[in-house]
Structure formats: C-alpha cells, structure tokens
C-alpha positions in Angstrom: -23.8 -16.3 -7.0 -23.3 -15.9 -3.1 -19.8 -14.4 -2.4 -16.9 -14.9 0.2 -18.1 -11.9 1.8 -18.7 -11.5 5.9 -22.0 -11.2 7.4 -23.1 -7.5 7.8 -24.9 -7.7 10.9 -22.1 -9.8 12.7 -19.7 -8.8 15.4 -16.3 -7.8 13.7 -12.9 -9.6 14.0 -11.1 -6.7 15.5 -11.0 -3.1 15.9 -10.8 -1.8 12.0 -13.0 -3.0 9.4 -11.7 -0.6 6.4 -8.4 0.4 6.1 -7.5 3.5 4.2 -5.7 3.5 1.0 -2.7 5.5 0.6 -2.5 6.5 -2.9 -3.3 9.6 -4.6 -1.4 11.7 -2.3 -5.1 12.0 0.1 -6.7 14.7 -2.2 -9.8 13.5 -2.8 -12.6 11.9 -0.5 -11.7 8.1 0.3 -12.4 5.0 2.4 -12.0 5.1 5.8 -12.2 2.9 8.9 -15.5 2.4 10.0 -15.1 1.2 13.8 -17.7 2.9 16.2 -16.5 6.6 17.0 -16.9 6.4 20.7 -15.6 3.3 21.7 -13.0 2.4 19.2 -9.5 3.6 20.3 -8.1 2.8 16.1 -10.8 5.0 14.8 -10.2 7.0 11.5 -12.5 10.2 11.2 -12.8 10.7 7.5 -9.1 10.4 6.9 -9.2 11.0 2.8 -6.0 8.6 1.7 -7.1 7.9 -1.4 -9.6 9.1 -4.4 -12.0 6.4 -3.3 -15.9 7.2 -4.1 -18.7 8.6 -2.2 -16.6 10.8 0.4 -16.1 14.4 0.3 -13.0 16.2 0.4 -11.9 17.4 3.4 -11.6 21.0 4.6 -8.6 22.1 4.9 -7.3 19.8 1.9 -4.8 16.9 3.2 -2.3 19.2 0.2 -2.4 22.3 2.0 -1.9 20.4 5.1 1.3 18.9 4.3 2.5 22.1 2.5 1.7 24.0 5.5 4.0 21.1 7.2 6.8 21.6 5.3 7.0 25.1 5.5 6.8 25.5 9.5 9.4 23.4 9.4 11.5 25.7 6.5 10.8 28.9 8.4 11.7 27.0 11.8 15.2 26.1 10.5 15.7 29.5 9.3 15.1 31.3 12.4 17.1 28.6 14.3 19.9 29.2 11.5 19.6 32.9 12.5 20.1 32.2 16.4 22.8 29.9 15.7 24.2 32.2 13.0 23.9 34.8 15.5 25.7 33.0 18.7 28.5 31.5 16.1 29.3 35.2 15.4 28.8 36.3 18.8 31.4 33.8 20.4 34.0 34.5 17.7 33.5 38.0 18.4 34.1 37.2 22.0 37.2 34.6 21.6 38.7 37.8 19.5 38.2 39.5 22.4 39.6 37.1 25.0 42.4 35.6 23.1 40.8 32.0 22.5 41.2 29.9 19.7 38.5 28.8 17.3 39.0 25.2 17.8 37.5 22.8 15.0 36.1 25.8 13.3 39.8 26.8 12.0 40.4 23.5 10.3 39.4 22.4 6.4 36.2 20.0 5.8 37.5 16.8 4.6 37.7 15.8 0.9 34.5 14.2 -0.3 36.8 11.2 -1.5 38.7 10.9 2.1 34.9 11.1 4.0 33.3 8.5 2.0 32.1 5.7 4.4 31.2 1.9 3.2 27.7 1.5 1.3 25.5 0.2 3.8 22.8 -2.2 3.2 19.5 0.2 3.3 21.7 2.5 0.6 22.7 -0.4 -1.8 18.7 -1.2 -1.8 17.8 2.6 -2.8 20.9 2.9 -5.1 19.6 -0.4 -6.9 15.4 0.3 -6.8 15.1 4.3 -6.8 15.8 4.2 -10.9 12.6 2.2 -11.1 10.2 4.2 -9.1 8.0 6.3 -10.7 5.5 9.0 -9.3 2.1 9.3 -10.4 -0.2 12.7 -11.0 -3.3 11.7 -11.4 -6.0 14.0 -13.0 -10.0 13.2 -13.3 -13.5 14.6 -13.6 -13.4 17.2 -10.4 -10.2 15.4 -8.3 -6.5 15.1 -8.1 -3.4 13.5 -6.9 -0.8 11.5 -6.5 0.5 8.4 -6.3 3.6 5.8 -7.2 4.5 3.0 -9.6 7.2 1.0 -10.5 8.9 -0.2 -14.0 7.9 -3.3 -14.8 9.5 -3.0 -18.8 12.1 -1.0 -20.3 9.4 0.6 -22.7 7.1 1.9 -20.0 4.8 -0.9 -18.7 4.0 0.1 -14.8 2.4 -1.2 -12.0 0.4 0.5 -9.3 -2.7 0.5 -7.2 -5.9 1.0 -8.8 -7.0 3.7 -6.4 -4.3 5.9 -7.4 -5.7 6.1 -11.2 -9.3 5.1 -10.8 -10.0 9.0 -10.8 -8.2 9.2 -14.7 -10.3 6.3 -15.7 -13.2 8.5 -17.4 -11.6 11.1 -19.6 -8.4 11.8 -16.6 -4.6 11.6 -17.1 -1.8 10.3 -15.9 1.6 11.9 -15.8 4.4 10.1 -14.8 7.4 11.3 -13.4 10.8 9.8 -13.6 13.6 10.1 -11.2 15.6 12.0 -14.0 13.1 14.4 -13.8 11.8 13.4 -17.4 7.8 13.2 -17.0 5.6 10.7 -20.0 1.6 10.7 -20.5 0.3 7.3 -19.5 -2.4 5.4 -20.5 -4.1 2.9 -18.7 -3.9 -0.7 -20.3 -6.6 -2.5 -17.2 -8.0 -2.3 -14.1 -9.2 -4.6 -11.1 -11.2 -3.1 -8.5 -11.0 -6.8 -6.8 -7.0 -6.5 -6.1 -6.9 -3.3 -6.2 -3.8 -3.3 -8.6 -3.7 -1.3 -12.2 -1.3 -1.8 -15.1 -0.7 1.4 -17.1 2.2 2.5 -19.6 4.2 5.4 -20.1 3.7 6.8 -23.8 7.1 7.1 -26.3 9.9 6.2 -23.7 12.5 3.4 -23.9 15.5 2.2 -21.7 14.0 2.4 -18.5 15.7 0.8 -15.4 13.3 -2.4 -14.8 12.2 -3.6 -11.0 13.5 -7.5 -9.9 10.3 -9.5 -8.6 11.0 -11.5 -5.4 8.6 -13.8 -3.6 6.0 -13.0 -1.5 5.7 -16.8 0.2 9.2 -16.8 1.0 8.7 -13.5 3.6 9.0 -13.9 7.1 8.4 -11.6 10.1 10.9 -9.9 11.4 12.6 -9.8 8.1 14.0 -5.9 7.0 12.4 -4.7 4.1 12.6 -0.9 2.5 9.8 1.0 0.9 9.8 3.4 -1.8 6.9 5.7 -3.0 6.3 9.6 -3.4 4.5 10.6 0.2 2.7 13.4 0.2 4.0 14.3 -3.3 7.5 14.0 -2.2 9.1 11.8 -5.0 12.2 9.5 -4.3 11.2 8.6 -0.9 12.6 5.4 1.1 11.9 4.3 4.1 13.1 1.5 6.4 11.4 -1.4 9.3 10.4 -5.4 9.3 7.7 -7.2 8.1 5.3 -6.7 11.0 2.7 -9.9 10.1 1.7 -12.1 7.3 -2.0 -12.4 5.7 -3.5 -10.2 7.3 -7.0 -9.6 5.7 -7.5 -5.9 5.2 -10.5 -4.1 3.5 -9.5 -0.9 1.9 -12.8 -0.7 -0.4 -14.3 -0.6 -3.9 -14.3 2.2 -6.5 -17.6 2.6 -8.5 -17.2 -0.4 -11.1 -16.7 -2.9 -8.1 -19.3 -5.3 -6.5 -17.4 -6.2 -3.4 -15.1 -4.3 -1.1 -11.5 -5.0 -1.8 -9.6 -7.3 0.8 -6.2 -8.1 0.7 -4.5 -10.9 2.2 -1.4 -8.4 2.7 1.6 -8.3 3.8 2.0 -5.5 7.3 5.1 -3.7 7.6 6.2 -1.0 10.1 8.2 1.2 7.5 6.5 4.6 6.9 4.0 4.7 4.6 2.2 7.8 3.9 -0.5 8.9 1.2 1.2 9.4 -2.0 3.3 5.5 -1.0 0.8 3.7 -2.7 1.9 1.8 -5.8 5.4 1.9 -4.8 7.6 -1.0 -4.0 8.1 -2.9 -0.7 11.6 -4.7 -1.2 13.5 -7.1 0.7 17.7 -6.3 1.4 18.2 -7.7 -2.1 15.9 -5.1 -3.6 13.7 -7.5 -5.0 10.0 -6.2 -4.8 7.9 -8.6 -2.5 4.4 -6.2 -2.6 3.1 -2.9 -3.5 2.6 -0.5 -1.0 -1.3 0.1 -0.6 -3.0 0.8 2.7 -2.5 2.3 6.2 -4.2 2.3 9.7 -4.0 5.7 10.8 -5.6 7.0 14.2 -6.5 10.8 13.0 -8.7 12.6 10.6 -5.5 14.0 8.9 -2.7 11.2 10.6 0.0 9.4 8.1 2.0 6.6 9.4 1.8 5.0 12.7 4.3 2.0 11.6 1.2 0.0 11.0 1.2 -0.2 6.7 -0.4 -3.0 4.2 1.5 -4.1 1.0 -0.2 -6.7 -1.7 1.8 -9.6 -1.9 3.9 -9.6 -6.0 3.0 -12.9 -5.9 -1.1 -12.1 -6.4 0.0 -9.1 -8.0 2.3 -10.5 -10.5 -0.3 -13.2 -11.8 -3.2 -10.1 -11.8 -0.9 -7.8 -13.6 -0.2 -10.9 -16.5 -4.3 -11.3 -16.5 -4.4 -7.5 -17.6 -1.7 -6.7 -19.9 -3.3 -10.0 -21.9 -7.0 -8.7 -21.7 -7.3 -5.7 -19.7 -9.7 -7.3 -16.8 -8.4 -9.8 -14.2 -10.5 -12.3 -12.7 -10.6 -13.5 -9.3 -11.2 -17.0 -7.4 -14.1 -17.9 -5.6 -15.4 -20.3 -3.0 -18.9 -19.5 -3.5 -20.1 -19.6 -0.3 -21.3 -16.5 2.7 -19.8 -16.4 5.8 -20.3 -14.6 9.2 -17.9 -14.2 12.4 -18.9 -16.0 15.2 -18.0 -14.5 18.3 -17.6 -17.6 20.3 -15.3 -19.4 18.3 -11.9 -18.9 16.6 -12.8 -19.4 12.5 -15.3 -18.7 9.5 -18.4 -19.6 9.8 -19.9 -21.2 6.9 -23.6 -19.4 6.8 -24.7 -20.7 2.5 -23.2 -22.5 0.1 -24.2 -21.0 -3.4 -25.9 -24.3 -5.6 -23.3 -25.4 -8.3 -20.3 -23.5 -6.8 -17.0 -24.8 -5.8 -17.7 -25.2 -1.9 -20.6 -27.4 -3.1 -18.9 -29.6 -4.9 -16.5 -30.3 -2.2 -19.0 -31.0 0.4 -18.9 -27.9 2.8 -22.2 -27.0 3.8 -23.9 -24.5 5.8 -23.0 -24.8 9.2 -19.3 -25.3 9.1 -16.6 -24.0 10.6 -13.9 -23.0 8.2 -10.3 -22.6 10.7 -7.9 -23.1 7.9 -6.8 -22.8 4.2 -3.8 -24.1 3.2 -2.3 -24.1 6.3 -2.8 -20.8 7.0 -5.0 -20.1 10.2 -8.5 -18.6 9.6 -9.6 -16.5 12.4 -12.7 -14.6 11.3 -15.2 -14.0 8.0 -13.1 -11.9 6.5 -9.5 -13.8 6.5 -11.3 -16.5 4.5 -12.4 -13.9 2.0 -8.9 -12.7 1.4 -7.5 -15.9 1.2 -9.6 -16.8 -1.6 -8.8 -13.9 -3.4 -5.3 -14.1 -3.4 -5.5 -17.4 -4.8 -6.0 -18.2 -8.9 -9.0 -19.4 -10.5 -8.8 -23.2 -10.9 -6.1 -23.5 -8.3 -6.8 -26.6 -5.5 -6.8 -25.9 -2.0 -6.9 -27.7 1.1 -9.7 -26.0 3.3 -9.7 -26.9 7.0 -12.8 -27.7 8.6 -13.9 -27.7 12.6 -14.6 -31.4 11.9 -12.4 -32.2 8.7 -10.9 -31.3 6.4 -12.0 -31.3 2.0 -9.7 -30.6 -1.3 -11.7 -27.5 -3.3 -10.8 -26.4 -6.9 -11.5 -22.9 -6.2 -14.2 -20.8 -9.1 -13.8 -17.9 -11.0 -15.7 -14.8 -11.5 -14.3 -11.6 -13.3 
C-alpha cells in the first residue's frame, strides 16, 4: 500500500532533510543530513550521532574526540591553577614584604548552612527528575555506545529511543546505570523503528524513583523546559532553554528492520542536546516529562549542540510505549496516500491515493492540495507524513484541503 512518504525527486521543504539522532553517545556510523554539500549552509558531513545502519565510523572516533575535550580542558585548569597558585604566593610574599594586609584571604569561608541560597526553579526540576534518569551502554555485533532512559516503573520498565539499542537487538546488551551508581542488565521488551521509541527493562531491581508524564498538546513556545540525558557519556547531565517550535517534521532515519524513514512530528527546543541525550527526558518547570530527547541539527562532521534539538512528543510516545509492553511491536497510522512538495505552493501535494485506503474512502484524490490536519498548518510532503504518524490507528481527523475540507478515519499498518 502507497505510503505518506514525500516524492524523491521533488524540491525539499527546507535546508535539512535528515536530522541526526543523538543517542548512543555517536560511536557508531549514523544518519546524517543529506542537503547538497556546496550550497547548503546546515550541512552535516557524516556527523555519526547515532548507531544508525549503513555508515562507517568515523576516524578519529566521536569517543576519543570528546575524551580528548575533556582532557585539554583538565590540563588547561591545571596549568592555570599553577599560574594562579603561583601569583597568589607571589603577592603574599610581596604584602609580607611591604606590610599589606591579606584582605578577604584572612577571613573563614562561610558555613555551608549560613551560604545556602533558595532552591531555584531549574534545581527543584533536577532535584525531582535526576533519580529517574538512567544511562544506557549499549553493546552489539561490532559497535558501541551510549545512550539515556528514564523510569517508567518502580521494577525497571524504561523508555528510550530505539536508536540507542537497535545495535543490542541481535545478540547485544544493555547495561543500565543508575544515578546511585548501581548498574542492571536490560532486556529489551519491543521495538518501533516507525517512532523511533524502545521499551526495555532493567533485570532484578525494585524501588526505583518513577518519571511524572505531562502533556505534549498543552506545550507552547517560549515555554522553559529542562533536559536530562548522559552527553557524551557524561551521566547526570541537565540542561536548560524554551520550546523553540511545535510539529516540526523531522526525519532522523530507519534502522535495518524499517521500511520507511522515521519522521517525527517533534517538539524543537534550544536546550543542549548532545549525542549520548537521546532517550532522556525533556520536562517542563513542574518536571513532568513532555518528550524524549532524540535528534539534533548540527553544522560539523564532529559538532554537538547548536541550540537547535528535536524531542518526541510523550503523548505519541506514551500510547507507542503501551502498544509494546502489551505485544512488543507498535503499529502506526496511515493515510494511504504519496505525496510530493510543490514548490509553488504552500501545502502537500496529494500525487496517489492507494485503492481501498483511508484517503480513499474520504474522497481525496490525486491532485489535491493537503494545507491542514487538524488545525495544524501543513507546509510541505513531509509535515503531512509526520502528522499522520503521530496520530493512532483508527483515530478521526479533520484534513484541510486547497478546496475543502473531509473527516478521515486514519489506517493502520504495523
């Protein structure tokens, strides 16, 4: 049956038309943008964010990278702790000398008690979420990484992107890593390729701090959210900044058991997300999760956040991670119909209708013009794709037409 999928051969919406995922911690070969290398200003260059299929690993590896990072920085506060040790010493030496006092120097650090400022808003969020955020290290045939996760029950159900463990899938592990410190073997309970989500549970623990689900469809723009995750294998990590845009479609990509690329009708956010993020929580200022950290834009072979992230909205994920605890697979809605971007006009157009579909029994037809669904504005091929999919099988939907406008009961398809 014909897909929601965008014409190959047509002009794209904008500048990116794959989106790298962030999970995994960028040790293996993954997904990348695929915009034209000389003219396109976004371009990614083989930047590995995920263990996605079909890519090589880069040389030198992302892990190496970010080590190297960190310890540039170590040995550069060390030497400036030497030249500051050094002129410290030097002007004591010299007030000795000349008679002058020591100034603050002479008087006793405050009491940790007496120092202790009000709990402000962004530390109330990671005092409440951090317990619930779990890092992933994720093993498979030939590749490695990490990734994050978050507790979804007290006896180790957890929820993260399917990139991050697609490599354990055949014959890999899991290890996940507490924020105790305590580490558990995980299995994983299903996959879908579609969402890019992945329910798996921690073996022979108990008590664990659970995550509060918000609501994606009550997000607005501008609104403050936090983000939690392991970057770059560095676990406990949060991050601050707004919700930057709703629904916006990104495609991030496939693994090996997937038909279709994976587009998300996600949520954008400008808070620092890095490889290693994905799977971890995007909260609001209550600390209630509103989507799971998967993707980023980056504009560098090896570059990590440029405030431009993409989170799946819990309300999709929620309903896929139900579908798979129940029978391991999620399935997916469909319009059942091919679409192209036309460059001349503002929408999604309509280029089959697939013969007994859901598009076909509500009258849209090759031809049309498809500028809304729902309410929500459909600019190009692709947005209508991810608008289907974050929709449920058998759920009714008002589509908006050039010309009209038609009630579908939206297909399924696993």
């Amino acid at each position: 049956m014909a897909n929601e999928t965008p014409d190959p051969h047509a002009t794209p919406p904008g500048p990116h038309d794959r989106v790298p995922p962030v999970g995994v911690g960028g040790y293996g070969g993954g997904p990348t943008y695929h915009g034209d290398p000389h003219t396109d200003p976004y371009r990614t260059v083989g930047y590995p964010a995920g263990n996605g299929p079909g890519y090589p690993p880069p040389s030198p590896p992302p892990r190496q990278w970010g080590t190297g990072r960190l310890v540039a920085i170590g040995l550069a506060g060390v030497l400036l702790a030497g030249g500051v040790g050094g002129s410290v010493g030097y002007s004591l030496a010299e007030s000795r000398q000349t008679g002058g006092s020591s100034g603050v120097l002479g008087a006793p650090l405050p009491e940790v008690a007496d120092n202790a400022l009000p709990m402000g808003p962004v530390e109330a969020v990671a005092e409440r979420v951090l317990p619930s955020v779990v890092q992933l290290r994720v093993e498979g045939a030939g590749s490695s990484g990490e990734g994050s996760a978050m507790v979804l029950s007290a006896d180790g159900l957890l929820l993260t992107n399917n990139h991050v463990v697609e490599p354990a899938a055949n014959r890999g592990r899991v290890t996940a890593v507490f924020q105790n410190g305590a580490t558990a073997q995980a299995a994983i309970v299903g996959r879908d390729p579609s969402s890019d989500l992945a329910l798996i549970r921690a073996q022979g623990v108990n008590g664990l701090t659970t995550v509060e689900l918000g609501n994606s469809d009550s997000v607005r723009v501008g609104q403050q959210v936090v983000a939690f995750g392991s970057p770059l294998g560095l676990g406990g990590t949060v991050t601050t900044g707004i919700i930057s845009a709703l629904n916006r479609p990104v495609s991030v990509g496939g693994d090996q058991a997937a038909s279709e690329a994976t587009v998300l009708n996600a949520l954008q956010t400008d808070a620092a997300i890095n490889p290693g993020n994905s799977g971890g929580p995007l909260v609001d200022m209550q600390g209630r999760v509103i989507g799971i950290n998967s993707a980023i834009a980056t504009t560098g072979e090896q570059g990590g956040s440029i405030g431009v992230g993409f989170s799946v909205p819990i309300n999709q994920a929620k309903r896929v991670a139900e579908e798979l605890q129940r029978t391991g697979k999620a399935s997916r809605a469909v319009l059942g119909v091919n679409v192209s971007n036309d460059p001349q006009v503002s929408g999604a157009r309509i280029q089959g209708v697939a013969p007994g579909s859901a598009a076909e029994a509500a009258g849209i037809k090759a031809g049309d013009l498809v500028i809304g669904f729902n309410g929500q504005r459909i600019l190009a091929g692709d947005g209508l794709q991810a608008a289907v999919r974050s929709r449920a099988p058998g759920e009714v939907v008002e589509i908006q037409l050039a010309d009209r406008s038609v009630s579908v009961t939206l297909g399924a398809a696993s």
